[in-house]
C-alpha positions in Angstrom: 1.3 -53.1 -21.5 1.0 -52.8 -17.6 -0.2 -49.9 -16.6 0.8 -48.0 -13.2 -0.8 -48.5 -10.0 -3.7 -46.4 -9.0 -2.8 -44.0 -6.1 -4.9 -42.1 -4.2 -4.1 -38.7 -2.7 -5.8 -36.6 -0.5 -5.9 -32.7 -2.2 -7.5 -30.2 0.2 -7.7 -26.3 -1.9 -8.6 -23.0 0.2 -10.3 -20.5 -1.9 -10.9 -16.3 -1.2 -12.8 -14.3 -4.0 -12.3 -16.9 -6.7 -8.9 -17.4 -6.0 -6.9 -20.0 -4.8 -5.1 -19.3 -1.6 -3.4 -22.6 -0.3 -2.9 -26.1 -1.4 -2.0 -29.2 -0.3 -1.4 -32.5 -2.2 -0.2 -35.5 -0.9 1.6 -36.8 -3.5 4.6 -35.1 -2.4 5.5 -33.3 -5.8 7.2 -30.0 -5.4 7.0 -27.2 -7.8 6.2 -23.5 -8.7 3.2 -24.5 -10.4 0.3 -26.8 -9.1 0.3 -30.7 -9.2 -2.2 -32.3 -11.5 -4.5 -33.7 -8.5 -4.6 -29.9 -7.8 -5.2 -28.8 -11.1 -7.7 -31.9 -11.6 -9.5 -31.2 -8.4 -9.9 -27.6 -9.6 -11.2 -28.5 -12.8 -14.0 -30.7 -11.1 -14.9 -27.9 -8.9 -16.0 -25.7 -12.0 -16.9 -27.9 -14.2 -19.0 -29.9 -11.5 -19.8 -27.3 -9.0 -23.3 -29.0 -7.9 -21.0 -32.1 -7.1 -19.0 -30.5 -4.3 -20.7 -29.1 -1.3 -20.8 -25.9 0.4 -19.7 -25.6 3.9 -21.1 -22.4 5.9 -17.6 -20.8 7.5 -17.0 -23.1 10.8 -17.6 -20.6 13.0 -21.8 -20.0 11.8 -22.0 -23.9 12.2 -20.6 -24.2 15.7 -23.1 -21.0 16.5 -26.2 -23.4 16.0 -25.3 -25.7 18.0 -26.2 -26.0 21.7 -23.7 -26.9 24.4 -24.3 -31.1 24.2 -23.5 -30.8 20.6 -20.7 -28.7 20.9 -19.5 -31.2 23.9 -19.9 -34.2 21.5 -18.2 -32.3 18.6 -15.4 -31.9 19.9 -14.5 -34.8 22.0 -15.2 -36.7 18.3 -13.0 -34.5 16.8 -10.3 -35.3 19.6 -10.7 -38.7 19.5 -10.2 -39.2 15.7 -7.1 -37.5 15.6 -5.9 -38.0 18.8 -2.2 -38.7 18.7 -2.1 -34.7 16.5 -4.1 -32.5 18.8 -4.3 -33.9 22.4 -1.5 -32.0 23.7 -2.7 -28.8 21.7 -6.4 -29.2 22.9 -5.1 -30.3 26.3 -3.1 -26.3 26.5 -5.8 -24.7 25.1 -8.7 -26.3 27.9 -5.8 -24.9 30.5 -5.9 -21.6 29.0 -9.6 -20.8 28.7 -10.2 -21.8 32.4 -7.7 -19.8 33.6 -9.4 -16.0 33.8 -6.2 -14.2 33.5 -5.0 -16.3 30.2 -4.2 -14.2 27.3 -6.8 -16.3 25.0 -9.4 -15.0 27.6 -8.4 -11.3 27.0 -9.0 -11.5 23.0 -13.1 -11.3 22.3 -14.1 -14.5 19.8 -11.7 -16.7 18.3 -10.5 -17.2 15.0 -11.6 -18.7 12.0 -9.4 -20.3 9.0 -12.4 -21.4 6.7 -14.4 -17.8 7.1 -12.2 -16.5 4.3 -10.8 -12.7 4.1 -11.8 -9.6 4.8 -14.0 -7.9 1.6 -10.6 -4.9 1.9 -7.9 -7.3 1.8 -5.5 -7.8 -0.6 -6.4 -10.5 -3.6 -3.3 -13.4 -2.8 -3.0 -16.6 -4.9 -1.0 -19.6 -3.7 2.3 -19.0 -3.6 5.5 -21.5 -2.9 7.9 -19.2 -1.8 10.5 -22.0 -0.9 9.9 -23.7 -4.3 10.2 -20.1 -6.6 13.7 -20.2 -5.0 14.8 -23.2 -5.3 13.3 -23.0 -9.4 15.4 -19.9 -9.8 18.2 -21.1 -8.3 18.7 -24.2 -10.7 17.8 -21.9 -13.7 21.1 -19.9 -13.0 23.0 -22.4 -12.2 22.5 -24.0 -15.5 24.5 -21.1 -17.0 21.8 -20.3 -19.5 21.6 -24.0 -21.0 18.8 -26.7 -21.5 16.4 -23.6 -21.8 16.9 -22.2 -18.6 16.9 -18.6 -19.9 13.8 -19.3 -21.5 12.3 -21.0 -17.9 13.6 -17.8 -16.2 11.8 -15.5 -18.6 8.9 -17.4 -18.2 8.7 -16.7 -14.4 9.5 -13.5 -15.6 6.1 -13.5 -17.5 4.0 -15.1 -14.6 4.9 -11.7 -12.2 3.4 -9.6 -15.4 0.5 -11.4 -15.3 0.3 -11.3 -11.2 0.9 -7.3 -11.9 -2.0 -7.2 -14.4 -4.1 -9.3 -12.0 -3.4 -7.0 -9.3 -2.2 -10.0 -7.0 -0.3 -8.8 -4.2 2.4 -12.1 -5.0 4.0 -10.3 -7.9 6.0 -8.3 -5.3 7.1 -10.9 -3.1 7.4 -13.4 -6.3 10.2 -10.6 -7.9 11.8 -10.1 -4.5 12.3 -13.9 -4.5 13.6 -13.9 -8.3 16.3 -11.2 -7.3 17.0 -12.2 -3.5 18.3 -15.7 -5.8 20.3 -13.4 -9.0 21.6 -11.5 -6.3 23.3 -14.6 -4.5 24.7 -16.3 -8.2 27.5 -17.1 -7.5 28.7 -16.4 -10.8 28.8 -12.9 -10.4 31.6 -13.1 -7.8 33.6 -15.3 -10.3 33.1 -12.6 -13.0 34.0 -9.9 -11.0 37.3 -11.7 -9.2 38.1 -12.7 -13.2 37.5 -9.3 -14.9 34.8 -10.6 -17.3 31.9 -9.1 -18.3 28.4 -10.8 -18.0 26.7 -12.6 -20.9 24.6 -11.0 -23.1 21.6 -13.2 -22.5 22.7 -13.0 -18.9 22.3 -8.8 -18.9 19.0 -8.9 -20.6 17.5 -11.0 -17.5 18.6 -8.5 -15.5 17.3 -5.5 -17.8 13.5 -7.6 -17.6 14.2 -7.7 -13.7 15.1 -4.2 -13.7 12.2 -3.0 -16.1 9.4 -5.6 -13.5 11.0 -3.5 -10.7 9.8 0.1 -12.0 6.1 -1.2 -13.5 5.8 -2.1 -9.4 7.2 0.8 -7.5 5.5 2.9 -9.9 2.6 1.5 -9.8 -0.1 4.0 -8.8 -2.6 2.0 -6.8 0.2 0.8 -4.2 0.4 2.3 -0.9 3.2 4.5 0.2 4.0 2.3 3.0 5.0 -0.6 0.3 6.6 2.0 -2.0 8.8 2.7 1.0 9.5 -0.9 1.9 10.3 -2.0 -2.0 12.9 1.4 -2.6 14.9 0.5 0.9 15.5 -3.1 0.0 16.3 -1.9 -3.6 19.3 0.5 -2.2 20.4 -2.8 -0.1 20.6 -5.0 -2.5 22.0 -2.1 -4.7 25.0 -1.5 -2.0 26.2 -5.1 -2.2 29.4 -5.2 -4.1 29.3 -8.1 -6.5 28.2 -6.7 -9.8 31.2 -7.4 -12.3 32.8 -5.0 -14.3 31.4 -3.4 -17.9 33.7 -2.5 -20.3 35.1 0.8 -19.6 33.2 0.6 -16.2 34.8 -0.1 -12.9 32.4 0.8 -10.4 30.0 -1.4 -8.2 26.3 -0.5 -9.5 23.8 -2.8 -10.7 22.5 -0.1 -12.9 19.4 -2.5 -14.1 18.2 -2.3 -10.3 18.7 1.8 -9.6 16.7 2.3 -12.2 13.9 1.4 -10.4 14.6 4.2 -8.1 13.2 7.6 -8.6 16.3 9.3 -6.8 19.1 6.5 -7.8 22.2 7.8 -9.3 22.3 8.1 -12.9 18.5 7.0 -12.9 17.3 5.8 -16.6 14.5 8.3 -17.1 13.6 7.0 -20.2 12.9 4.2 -19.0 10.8 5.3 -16.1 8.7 7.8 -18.7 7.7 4.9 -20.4 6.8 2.7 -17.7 5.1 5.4 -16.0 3.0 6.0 -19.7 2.2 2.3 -19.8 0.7 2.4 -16.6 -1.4 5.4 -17.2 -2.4 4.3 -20.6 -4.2 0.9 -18.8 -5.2 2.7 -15.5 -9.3 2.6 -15.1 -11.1 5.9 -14.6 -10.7 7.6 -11.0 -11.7 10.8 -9.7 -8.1 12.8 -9.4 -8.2 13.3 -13.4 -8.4 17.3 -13.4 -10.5 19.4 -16.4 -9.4 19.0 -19.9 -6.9 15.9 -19.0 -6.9 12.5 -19.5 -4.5 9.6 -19.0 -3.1 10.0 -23.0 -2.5 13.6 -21.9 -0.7 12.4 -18.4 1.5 9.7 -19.9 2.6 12.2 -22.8 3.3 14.8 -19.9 5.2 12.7 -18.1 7.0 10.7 -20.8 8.3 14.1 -22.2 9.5 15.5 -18.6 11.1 11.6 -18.1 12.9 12.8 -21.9 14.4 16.1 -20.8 15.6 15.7 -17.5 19.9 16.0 -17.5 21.4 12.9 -16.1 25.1 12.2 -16.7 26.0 9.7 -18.9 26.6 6.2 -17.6 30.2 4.3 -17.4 29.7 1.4 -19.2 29.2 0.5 -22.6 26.5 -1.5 -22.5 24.9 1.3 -20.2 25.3 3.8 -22.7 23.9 1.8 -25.6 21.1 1.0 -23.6 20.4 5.0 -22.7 20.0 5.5 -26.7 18.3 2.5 -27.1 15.4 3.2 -24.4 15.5 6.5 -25.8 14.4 5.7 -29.3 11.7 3.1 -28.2 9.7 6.2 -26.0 10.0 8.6 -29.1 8.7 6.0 -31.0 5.7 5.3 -28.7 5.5 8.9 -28.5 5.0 9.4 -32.3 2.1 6.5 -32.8 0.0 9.1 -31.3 -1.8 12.1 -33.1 -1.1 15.1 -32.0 -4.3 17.5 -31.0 -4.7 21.0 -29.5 -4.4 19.7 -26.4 -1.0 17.9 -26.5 0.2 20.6 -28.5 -0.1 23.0 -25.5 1.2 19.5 -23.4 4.2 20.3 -25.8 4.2 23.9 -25.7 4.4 24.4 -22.1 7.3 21.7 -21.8 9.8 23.1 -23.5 9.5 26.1 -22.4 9.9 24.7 -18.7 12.7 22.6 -20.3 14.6 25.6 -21.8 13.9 27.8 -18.4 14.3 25.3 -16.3 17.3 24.6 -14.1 20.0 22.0 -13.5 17.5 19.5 -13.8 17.0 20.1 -17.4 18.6 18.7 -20.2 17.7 21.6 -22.5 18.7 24.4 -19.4 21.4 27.2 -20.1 23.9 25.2 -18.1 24.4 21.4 -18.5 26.7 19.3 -16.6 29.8 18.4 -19.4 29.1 14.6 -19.5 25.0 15.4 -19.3 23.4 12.9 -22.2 23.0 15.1 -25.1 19.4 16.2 -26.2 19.6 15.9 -30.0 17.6 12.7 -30.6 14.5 14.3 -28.6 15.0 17.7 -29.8 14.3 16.6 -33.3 11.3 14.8 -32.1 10.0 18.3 -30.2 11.3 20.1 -32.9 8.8 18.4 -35.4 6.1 17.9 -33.9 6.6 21.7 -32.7 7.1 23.6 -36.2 3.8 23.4 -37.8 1.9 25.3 -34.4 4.6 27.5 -33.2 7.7 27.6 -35.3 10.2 30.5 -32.8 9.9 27.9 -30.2 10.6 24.7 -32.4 14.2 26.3 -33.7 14.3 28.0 -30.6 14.5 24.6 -28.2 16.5 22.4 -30.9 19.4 25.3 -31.2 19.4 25.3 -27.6 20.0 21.4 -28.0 22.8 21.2 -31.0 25.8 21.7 -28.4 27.5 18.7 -27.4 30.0 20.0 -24.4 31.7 16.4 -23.9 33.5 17.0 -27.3 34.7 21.2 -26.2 37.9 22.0 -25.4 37.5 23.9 -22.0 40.4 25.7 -20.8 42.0 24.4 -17.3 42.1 26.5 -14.5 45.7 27.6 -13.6 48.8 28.6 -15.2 48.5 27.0 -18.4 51.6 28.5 -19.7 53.8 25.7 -19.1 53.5 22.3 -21.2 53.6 19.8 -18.7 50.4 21.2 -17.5 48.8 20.8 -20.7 50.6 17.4 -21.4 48.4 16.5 -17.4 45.4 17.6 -18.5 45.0 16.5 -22.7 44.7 12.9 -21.8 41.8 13.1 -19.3 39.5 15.6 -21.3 37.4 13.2 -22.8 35.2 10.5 -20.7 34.7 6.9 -22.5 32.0 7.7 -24.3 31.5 4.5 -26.4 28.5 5.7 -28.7 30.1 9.1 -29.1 29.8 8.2 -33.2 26.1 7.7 -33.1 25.8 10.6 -30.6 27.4 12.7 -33.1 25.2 11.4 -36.1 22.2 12.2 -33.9 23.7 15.5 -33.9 24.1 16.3 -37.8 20.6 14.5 -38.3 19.3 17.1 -35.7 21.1 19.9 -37.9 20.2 18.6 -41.3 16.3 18.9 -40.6 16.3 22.3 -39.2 18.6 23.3 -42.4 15.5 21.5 -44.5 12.4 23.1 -42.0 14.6 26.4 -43.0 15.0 25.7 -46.6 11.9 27.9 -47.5 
């Protein structure tokens, strides 16, 4: 058996704080991930680190030297590569005898081997060019020869850049969505009036959940917050997003979720990434007396649960309001309830039922507001054992389901054809309406057993 030629290639790897920042192979092999004369190169490094010298940063080793070395350095280094940096050495001699260069005006010079600064960000390596080009075929592939499972496993490297704190996972998402946003098969849909794939809207659902973990993310600055939530409303005001069914609006609802103020924001959703986050955040000093991050992410998960918001067009929007619903009450209810969290629970549904237009459990409620039964029998049990009034008191408040009322129009109603106008536009598309309304009679059927006795 012959074998294959031995090749050579010259791998140079930068590093900062154990990480690598930059590579370059020459094999010529383009892809997300690293080459295996990278990978090879790196594994000799740790395993052997006694075989691979040190180098002081360039600038301490030019410092010891007096002026005949310097001379001698760099003429050398000119004359070995001097077809590449004649001309630029050539400029650069101009500028720093002239006195009124702009290189003269700048005090030192720089230094690409000194590494960063000890308050700079952490960055790995990342081929921007090649993430897009990756993505790109992915989609194009329509969801064959695995690409859904390649797409969700870039989907898992930005988790693990967001665990790691590296400051690609950003940039790496923008680059997954700047290429979903230009698929071209989401024109086709639209122009056709089909709906996406399945498989295809749960890419977008993963995109849309990565999008909240990062502009929620408590240790990013506000500056970045700001930059993320403006190019979210772009890409949110392009019109390509095909049609649900019963839907027939423009909004990529997977991507406004993301923002605090977008219309129709999931709140479930953003409860629960908000109590992920503080369930892994390490101590820091802002924690107040008698809190602690179980307390915080239960606070906030429960305000994320009771807010009003209207319910969505679409039907795979609605299901997916129910669904994200359930999966927060039932991380809400792995957790044993103290005396602190019962005042936590207390004191929010009292704001909840005193509360205004912002709260789903307020005197008035927007008609198409999501109902409230599914968490008000989740308040309403964890509430009865400690304070009883208020437990009947807040799911009573929550049995009413407005979208289903007859309310009388405005007007002289006296004549038919006014009726006859009005009859066929009094109920929205409400597709889960029949598990709404189970939600309902379960609601009812455990105060009726609570009350039993």
């Amino acid at each position: 058996m012959q074998s294959e030629p031995e090749t050579v290639c010259n791998v140079a790897i930068s590093f900062d704080r154990c990480k690598i920042t930059s590579v370059t192979c020459s094999c010529g092999n383009k892809d997300i991930f690293y080459c295996a004369h990278v990978v090879a190169l790196s594994l000799y490094r740790i395993r052997k680190p006694d075989q691979v010298k040190l180098h002081l940063p360039i600038s301490e080793t030019l410092f010891q030297m007096n002026r005949d070395q310097l001379q001698k350095f760099v003429q050398y280094l000119i004359t070995v590569h001097h077809t590449e940096v004649l001309p630029t050495a050539q400029k650069l001699a101009d500028e720093i005898l002239s006195q009124n260069s702009e290189i003269n005006q700048v005090h030192g010079a720089p230094d690409p081997t000194a590494g960063a600064s000890i308050d700079d960000e952490n960055c790995w390596h990342l081929d921007e060019e090649q993430v897009q080009e990756q993505v790109k075929i992915f989609l194009s592939q329509g969801g064959y020869h695995g690409s859904g499972k390649q797409l969700n496993l870039l989907f898992a490297k930005v988790r693990e850049m967001l665990k790691m704190r590296d400051s690609n996972g950003a940039r790496m998402l923008t680059l997954i969505t700047e290429q979903f946003m230009a698929d071209p098969r989401l024109l086709l849909w639209r122009q056709q009036g089909t709906t996406m794939t399945d498989k295809y809207r749960q890419l977008w659902d993963e995109l849309g959940a990565l999008w909240m973990c990062i502009v929620l993310n408590p240790h990013c600055k506000l500056e970045q917050k700001a930059s993320w939530l403006k190019q979210l409303k772009k890409w949110n005001s392009v019109d390509v997003c095909p049609w649900e069914d019963g839907n027939h609006g423009n909004e990529l609802p997977n991507l406004t979720n993301a923002l605090p103020q977008g219309a129709n924001a999931n709140q479930e959703n953003m409860g629960q990434c908000r109590s992920l986050e503080y369930q892994h955040l390490p101590a820091h000093k802002f924690l107040e007396e008698g809190e602690s991050y179980l307390t915080l992410a239960v606070e906030v998960a429960l305000i994320g649960l009771g807010q009003q918001r209207i319910m969505p067009d679409g039907l795979y929007a609605q299901e997916k309001v129910c669904r994200n619903e359930e999966q927060l009450i039932s991380k809400l209810q792995e957790i044993e309830l103290d005396d602190t969290l019962v005042k936590i629970f207390r004191k929010q549904a009292v704001f909840l039922l005193e509360a205004g237009p912002y709260s789903g459990l307020g005197e008035v409620i927007h008609r198409e507001s999501v109902p409230m039964h599914t968490f008000a029998k989740y308040l309403f049990t964890s509430l009865l054992p400690h304070d009883a009034e208020l437990a009947y008191k807040t799911a009573l408040r929550a049995m009413r389901l407005l979208v289903l009322e007859s309310t009388a129009p405005s007007g002289d109603v006296s004549r038919p054809h006014h009726i006859a106008s009005v009859v066929p536009n009094r109920y929205p598309r409400w597709f889960t309406l029949s598990h709404i309304e189970s939600q309902q009679c379960e609601l009812a059927s455990t105060m009726l057993t609570a009350a039993k006795g």
